[in-house]
SEFIZA-3560 file (N, C-alpha, C; in Angstrom, 3 decimals):
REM SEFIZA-3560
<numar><xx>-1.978</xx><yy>-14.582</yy><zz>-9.680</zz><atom>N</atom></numar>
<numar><xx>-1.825</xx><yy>-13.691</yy><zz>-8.549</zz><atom>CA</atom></numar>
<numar><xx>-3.159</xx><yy>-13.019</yy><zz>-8.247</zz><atom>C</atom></numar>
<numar><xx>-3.512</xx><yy>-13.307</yy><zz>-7.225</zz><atom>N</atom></numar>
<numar><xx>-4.700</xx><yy>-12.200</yy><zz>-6.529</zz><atom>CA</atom></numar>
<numar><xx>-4.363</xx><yy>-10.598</yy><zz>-6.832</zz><atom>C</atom></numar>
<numar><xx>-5.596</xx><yy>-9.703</yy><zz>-6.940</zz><atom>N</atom></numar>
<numar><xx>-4.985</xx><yy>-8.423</yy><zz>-6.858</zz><atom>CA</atom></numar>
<numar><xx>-4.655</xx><yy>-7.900</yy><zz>-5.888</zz><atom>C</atom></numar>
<numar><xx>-3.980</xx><yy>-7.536</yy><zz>-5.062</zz><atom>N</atom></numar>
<numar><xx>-3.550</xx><yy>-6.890</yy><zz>-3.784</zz><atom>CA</atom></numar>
<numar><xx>-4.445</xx><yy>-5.200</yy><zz>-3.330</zz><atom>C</atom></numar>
<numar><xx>-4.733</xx><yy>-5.254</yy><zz>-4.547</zz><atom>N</atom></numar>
<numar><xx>-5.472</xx><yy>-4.208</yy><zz>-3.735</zz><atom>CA</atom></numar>
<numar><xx>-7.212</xx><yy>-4.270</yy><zz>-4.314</zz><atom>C</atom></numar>
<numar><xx>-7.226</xx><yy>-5.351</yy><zz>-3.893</zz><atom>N</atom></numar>
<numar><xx>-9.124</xx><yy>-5.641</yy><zz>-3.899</zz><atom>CA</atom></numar>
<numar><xx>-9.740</xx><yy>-4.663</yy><zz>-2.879</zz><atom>C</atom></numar>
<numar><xx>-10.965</xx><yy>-4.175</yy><zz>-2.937</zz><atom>N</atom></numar>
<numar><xx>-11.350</xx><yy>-3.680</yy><zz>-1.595</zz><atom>CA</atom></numar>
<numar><xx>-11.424</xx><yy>-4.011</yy><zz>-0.712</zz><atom>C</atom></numar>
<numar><xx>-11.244</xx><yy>-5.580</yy><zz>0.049</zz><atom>N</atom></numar>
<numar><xx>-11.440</xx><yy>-5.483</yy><zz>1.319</zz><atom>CA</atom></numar>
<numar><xx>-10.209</xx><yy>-6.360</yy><zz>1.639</zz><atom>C</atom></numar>
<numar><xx>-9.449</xx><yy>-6.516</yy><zz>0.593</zz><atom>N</atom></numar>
<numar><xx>-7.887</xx><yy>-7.547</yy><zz>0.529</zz><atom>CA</atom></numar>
<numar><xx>-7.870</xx><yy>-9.025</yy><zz>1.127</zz><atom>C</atom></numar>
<numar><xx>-9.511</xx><yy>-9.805</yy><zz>0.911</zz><atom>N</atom></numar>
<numar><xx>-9.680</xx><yy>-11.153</yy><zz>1.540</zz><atom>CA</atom></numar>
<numar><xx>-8.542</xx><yy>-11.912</yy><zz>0.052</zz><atom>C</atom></numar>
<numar><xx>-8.364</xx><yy>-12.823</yy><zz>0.372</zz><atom>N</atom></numar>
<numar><xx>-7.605</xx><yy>-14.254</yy><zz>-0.330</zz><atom>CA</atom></numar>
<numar><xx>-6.559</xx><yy>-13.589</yy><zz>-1.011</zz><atom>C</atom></numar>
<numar><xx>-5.697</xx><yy>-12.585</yy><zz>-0.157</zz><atom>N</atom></numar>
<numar><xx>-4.386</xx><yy>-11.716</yy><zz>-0.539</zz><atom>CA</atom></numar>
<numar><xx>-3.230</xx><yy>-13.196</yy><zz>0.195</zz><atom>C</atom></numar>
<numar><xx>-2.684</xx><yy>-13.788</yy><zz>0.188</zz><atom>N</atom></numar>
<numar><xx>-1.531</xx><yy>-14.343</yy><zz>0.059</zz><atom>CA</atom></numar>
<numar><xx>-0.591</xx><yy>-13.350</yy><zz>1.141</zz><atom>C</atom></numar>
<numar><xx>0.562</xx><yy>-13.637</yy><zz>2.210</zz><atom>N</atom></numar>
<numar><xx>1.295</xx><yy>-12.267</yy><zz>2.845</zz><atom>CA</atom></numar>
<numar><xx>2.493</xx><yy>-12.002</yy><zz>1.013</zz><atom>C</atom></numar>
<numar><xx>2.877</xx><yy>-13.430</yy><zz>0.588</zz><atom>N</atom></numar>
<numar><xx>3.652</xx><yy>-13.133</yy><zz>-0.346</zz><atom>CA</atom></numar>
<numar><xx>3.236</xx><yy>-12.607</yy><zz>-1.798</zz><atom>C</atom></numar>
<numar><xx>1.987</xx><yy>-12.211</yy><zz>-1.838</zz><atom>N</atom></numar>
<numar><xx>1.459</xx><yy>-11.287</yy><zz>-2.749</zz><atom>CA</atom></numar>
<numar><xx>1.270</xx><yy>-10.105</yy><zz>-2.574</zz><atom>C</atom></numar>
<numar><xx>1.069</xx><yy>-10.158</yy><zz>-1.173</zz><atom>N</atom></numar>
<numar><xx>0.883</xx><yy>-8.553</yy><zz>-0.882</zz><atom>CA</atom></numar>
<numar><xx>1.730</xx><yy>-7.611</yy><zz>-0.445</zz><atom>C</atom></numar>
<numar><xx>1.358</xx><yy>-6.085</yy><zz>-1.089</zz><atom>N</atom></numar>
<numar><xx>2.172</xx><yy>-5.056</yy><zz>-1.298</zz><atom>CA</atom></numar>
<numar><xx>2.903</xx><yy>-4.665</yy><zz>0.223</zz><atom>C</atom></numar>
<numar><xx>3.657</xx><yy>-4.305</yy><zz>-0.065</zz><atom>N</atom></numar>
<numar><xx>4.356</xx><yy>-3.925</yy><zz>1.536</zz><atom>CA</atom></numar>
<numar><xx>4.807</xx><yy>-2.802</yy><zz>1.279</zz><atom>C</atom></numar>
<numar><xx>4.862</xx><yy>-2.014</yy><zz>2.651</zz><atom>N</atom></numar>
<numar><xx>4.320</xx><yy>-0.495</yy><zz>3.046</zz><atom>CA</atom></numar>
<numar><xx>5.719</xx><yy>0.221</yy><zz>2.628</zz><atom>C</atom></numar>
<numar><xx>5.508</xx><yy>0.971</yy><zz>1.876</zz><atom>N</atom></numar>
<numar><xx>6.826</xx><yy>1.851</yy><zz>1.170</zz><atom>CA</atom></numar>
<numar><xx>7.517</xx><yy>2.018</yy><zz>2.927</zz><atom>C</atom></numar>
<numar><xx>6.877</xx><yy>2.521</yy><zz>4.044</zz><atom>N</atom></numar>
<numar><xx>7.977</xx><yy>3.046</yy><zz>4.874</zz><atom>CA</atom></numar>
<numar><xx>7.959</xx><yy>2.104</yy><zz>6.014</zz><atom>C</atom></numar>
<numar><xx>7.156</xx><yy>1.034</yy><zz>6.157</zz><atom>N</atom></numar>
<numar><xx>8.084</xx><yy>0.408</yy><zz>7.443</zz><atom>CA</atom></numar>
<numar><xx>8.363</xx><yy>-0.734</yy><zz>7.102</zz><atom>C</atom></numar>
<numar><xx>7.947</xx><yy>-1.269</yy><zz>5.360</zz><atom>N</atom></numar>
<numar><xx>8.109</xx><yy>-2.504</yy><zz>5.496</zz><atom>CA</atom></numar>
<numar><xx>7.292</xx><yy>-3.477</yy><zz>5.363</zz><atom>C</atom></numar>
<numar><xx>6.375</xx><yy>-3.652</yy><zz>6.430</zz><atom>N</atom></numar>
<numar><xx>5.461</xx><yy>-4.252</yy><zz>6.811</zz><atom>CA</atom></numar>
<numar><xx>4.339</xx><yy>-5.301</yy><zz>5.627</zz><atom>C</atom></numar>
<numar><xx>4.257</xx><yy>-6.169</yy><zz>5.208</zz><atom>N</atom></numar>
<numar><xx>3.265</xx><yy>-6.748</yy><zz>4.487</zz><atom>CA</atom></numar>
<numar><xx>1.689</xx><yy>-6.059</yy><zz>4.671</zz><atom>C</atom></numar>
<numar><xx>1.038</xx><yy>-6.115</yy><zz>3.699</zz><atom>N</atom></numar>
<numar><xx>-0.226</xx><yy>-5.206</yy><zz>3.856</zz><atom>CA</atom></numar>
<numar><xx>-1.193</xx><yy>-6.327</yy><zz>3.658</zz><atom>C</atom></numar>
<numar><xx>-1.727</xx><yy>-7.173</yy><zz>4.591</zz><atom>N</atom></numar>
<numar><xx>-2.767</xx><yy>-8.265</yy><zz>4.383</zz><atom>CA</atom></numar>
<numar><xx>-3.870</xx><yy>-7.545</yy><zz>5.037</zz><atom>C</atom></numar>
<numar><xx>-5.124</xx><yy>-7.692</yy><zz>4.465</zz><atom>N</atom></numar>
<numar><xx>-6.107</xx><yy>-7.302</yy><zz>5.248</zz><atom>CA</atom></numar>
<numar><xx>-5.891</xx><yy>-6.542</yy><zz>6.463</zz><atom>C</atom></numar>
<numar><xx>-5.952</xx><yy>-5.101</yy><zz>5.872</zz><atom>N</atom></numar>
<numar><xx>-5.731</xx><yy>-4.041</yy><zz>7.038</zz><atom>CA</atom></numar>
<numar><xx>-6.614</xx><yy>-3.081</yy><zz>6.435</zz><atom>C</atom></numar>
<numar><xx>-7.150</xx><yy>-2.899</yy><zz>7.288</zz><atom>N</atom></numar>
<numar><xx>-8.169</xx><yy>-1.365</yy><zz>6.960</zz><atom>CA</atom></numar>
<numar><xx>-7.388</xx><yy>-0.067</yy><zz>7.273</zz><atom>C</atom></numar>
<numar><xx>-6.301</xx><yy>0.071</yy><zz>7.622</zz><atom>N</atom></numar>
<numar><xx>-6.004</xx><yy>1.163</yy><zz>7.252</zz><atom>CA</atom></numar>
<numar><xx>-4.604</xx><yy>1.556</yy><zz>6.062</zz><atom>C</atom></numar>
<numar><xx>-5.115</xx><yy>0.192</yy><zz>5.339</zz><atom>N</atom></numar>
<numar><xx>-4.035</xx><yy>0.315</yy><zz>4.228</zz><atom>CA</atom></numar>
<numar><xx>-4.324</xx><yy>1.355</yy><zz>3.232</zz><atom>C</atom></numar>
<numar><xx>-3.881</xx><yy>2.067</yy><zz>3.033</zz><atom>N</atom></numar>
<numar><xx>-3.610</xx><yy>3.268</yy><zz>2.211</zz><atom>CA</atom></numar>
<numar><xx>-2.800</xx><yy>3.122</yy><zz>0.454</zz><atom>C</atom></numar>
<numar><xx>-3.114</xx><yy>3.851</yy><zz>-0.505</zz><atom>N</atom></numar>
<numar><xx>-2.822</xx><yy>4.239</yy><zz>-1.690</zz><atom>CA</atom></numar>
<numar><xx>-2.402</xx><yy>5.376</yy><zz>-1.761</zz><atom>C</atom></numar>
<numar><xx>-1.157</xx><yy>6.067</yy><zz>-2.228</zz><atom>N</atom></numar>
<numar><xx>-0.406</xx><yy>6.700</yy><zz>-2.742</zz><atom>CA</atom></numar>
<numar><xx>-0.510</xx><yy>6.977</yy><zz>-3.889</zz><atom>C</atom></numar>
<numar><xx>-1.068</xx><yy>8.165</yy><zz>-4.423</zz><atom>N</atom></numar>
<numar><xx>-0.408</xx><yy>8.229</yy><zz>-6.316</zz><atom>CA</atom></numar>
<numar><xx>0.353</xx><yy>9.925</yy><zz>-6.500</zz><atom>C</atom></numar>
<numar><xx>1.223</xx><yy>9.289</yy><zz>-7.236</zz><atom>N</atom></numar>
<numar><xx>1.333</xx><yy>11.077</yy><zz>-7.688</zz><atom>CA</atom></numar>
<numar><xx>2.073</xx><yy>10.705</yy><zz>-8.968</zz><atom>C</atom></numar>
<numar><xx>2.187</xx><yy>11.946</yy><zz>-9.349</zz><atom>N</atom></numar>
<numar><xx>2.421</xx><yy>11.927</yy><zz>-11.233</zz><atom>CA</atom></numar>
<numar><xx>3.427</xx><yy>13.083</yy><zz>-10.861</zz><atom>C</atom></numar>
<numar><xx>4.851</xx><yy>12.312</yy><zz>-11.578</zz><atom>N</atom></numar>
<numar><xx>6.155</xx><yy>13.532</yy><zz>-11.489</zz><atom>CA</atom></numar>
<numar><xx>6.413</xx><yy>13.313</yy><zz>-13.036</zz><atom>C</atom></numar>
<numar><xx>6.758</xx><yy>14.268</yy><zz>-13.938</zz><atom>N</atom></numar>
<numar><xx>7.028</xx><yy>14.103</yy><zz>-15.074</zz><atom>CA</atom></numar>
<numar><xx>6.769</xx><yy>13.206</yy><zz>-15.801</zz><atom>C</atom></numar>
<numar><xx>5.147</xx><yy>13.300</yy><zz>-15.509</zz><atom>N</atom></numar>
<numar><xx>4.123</xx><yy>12.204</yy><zz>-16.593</zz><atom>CA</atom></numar>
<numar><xx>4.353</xx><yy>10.866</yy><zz>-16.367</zz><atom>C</atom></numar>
<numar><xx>4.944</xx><yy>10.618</yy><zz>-14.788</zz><atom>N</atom></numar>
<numar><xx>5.123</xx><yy>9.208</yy><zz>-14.495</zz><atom>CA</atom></numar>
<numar><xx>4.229</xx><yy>9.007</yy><zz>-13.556</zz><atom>C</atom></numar>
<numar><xx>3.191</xx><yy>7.952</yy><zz>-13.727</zz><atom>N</atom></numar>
<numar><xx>2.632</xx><yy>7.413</yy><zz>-12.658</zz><atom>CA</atom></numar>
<numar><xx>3.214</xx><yy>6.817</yy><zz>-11.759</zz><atom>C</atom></numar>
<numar><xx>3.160</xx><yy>7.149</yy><zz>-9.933</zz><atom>N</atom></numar>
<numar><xx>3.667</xx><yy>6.188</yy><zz>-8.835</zz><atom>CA</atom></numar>
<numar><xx>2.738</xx><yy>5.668</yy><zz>-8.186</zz><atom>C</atom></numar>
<numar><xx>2.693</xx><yy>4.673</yy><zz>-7.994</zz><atom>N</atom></numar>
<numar><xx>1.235</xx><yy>4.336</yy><zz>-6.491</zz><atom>CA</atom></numar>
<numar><xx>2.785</xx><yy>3.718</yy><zz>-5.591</zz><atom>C</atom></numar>
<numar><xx>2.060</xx><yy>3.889</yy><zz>-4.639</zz><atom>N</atom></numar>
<numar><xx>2.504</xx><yy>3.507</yy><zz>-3.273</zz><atom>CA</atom></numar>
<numar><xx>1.483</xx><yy>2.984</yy><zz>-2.210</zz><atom>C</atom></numar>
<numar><xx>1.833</xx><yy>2.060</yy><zz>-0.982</zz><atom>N</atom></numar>
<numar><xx>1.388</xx><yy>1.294</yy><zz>-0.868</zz><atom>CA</atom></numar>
<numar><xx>1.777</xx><yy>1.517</yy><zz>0.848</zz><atom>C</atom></numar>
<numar><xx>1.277</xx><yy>2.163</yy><zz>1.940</zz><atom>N</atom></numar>
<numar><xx>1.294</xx><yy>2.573</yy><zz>2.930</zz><atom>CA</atom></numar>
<numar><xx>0.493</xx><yy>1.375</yy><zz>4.253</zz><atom>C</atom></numar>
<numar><xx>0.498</xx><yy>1.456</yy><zz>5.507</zz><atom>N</atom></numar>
<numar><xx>-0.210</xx><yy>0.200</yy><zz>6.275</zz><atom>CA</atom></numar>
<numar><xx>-1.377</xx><yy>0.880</yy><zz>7.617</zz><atom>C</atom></numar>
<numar><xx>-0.484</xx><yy>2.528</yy><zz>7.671</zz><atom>N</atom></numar>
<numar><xx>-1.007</xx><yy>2.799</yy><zz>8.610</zz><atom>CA</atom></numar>
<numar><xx>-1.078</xx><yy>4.680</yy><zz>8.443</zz><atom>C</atom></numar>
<numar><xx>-2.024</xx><yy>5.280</yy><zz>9.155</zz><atom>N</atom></numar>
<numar><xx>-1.988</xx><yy>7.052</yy><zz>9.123</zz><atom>CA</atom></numar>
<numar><xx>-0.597</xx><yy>7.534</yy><zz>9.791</zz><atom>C</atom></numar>
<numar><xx>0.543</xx><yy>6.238</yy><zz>10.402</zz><atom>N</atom></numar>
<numar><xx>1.446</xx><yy>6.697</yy><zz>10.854</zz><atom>CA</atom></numar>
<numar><xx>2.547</xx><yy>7.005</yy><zz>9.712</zz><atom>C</atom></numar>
<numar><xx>2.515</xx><yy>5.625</yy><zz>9.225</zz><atom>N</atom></numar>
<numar><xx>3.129</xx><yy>5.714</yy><zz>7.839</zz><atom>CA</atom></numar>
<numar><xx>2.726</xx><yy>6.858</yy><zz>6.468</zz><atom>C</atom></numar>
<numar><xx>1.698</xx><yy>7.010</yy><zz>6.345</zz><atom>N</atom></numar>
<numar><xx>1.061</xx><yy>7.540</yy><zz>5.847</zz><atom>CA</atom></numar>
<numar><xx>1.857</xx><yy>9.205</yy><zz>5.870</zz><atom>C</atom></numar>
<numar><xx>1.798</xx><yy>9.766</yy><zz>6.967</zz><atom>N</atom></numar>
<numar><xx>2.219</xx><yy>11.073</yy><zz>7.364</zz><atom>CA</atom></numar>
<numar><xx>3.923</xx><yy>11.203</yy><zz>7.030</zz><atom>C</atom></numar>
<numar><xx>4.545</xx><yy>9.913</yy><zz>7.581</zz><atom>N</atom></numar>
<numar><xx>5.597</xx><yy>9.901</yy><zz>7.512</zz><atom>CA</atom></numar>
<numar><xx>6.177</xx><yy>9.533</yy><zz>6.354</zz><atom>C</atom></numar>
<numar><xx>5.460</xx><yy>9.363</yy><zz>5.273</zz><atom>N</atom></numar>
<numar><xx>6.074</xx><yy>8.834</yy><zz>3.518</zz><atom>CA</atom></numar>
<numar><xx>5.757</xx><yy>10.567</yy><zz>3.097</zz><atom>C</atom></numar>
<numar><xx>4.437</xx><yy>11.503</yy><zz>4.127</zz><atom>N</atom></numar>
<numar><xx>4.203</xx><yy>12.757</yy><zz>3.161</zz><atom>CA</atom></numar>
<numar><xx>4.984</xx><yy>13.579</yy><zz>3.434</zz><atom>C</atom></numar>
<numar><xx>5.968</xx><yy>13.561</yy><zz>4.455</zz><atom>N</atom></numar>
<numar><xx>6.532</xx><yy>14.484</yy><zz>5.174</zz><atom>CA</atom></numar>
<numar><xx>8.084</xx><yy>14.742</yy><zz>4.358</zz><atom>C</atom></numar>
//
């Protein structure tokens, strides 16, 4: 498996790549793909966002 979140997400696969906690969406080479982390009771989450629309709307 490729890593899906390389920096610039070239030779990402659509079926490797992470898809956007809120619309869905496959995250292939998009520059405004976004990372999520937060730590709730010593648990690491990442999340995996596509756009500043999504983005607002996973913080809200």
């Amino acid at each position: 498996m490729v890593d899906p979140t390389s920096d610039i997400g070239e030779g990402v696969d659509e079926e490797d790549a992470p898809e956007c906690a809120v619309c869905g969406e496959r995250i292939v080479e998009l520059p405004t793909h976004r990372v999520i982390s937060t730590v709730t009771d010593g648990q690491i989450e990442h999340v995996h966002v596509c756009s500043d629309e999504c983005r607002s709307a996973y913080l809200d």
